[in-house]
N, C-alpha and C positions, 0 to 999 in steps of 0.2 A: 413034713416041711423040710425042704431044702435047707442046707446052710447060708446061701444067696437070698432065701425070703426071709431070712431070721434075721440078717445084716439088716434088710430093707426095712423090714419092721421094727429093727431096733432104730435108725436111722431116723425114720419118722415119730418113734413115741421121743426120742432126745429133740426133736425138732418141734413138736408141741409143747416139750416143756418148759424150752428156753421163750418158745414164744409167749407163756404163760396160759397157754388151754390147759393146763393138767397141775396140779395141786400136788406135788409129795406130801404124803401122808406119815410115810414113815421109811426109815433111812436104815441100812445094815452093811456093814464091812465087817467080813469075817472071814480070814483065809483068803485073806488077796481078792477075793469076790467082792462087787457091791451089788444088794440089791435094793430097789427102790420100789418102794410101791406108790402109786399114783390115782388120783381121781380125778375126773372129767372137772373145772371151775364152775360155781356154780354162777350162771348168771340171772343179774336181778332176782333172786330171792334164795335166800340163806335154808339149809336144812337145821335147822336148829338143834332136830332128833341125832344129829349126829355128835354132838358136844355130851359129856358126861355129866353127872349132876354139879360135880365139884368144880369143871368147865364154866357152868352155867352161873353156879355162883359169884365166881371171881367177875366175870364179865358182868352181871347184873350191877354186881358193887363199883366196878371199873365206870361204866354208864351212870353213875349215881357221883360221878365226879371225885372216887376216892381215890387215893394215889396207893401202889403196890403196899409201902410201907404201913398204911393202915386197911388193908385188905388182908392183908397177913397177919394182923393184930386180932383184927374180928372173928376172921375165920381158924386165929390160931393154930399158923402156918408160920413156916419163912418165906421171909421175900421171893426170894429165889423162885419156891413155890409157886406165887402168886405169878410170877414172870412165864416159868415155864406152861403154867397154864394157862394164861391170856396169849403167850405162843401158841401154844396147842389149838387152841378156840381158834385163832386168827387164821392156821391152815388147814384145820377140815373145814371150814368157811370159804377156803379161797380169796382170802383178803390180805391186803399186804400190809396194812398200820394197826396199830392201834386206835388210830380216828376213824378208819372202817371201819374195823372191829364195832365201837360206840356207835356210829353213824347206822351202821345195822342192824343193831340193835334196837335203839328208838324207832328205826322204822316196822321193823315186827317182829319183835321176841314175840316168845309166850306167856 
C-alpha cells in the first residue's frame, strides 16, 4: 500500500468517526503515537456478548433504577467503578447516554 492510500484511508476511518459510524473502543498514546481502535455502531440491536459480566451487572442494576452510589454499594465497588463501567457498556454498545444505555436494555438484554 502506497503512503497516498494510507492518508486516504486514514482520512476516511476519522471521517466515519466524527460522523459517528464507528464506536472507539479503546484509546492509546504512547510515544507521541495515538492509536485507536474502533468498531462499526451497532444499529438497532445491541451485542450484548460484547459487555463483560461485571458490564452486565452494573447496567442491569443501572436499569433497575439505582443510582452509581448504591450500585457501588451492592456490587462493593467504588463509584468511580460503577461509572467507568456504565462508560464502558455505553461504547461497546455504541450509545451515547446513559438513557440509551437503560432504554436498550429493556428493550433486549439477556
Amino acid at each position: 500500500m502506497s503512503t497516498n492510500d494510507a492518508t486516504t484511508n486514514d482520512a476516511a476511518a476519522w471521517r466515519a468517526l466524527v460522523a459517528g459510524l464507528l464506536v472507539v473502543v479503546e484509546l492509546n498514546d504512547r510515544d507521541g503515537r495515538r492509536t485507536i481502535v474502533a468498531r462499526p455502531r451497532a444499529v438497532d440491536g445491541c451485542s450484548w456478548d460484547a459487555l463483560t459480566p461485571c458490564e452486565r451487572d452494573a447496567v442491569a442494576l443501572a436499569a433497575a433504577g439505582h443510582t452509581n452510589k448504591l450500585i457501588a454499594y451492592e456490587l462493593g465497588i467504588a463509584t468511580s467503578t460503577v461509572a467507568m463501567r456504565l462508560l464502558r457498556a455505553t461504547r461497546k454498545l455504541g450509545l451515547r447516554s446513559r438513557v440509551e444505555l437503560i432504554a436498550s436494555f429493556h428493550r433486549g438484554a439477556p
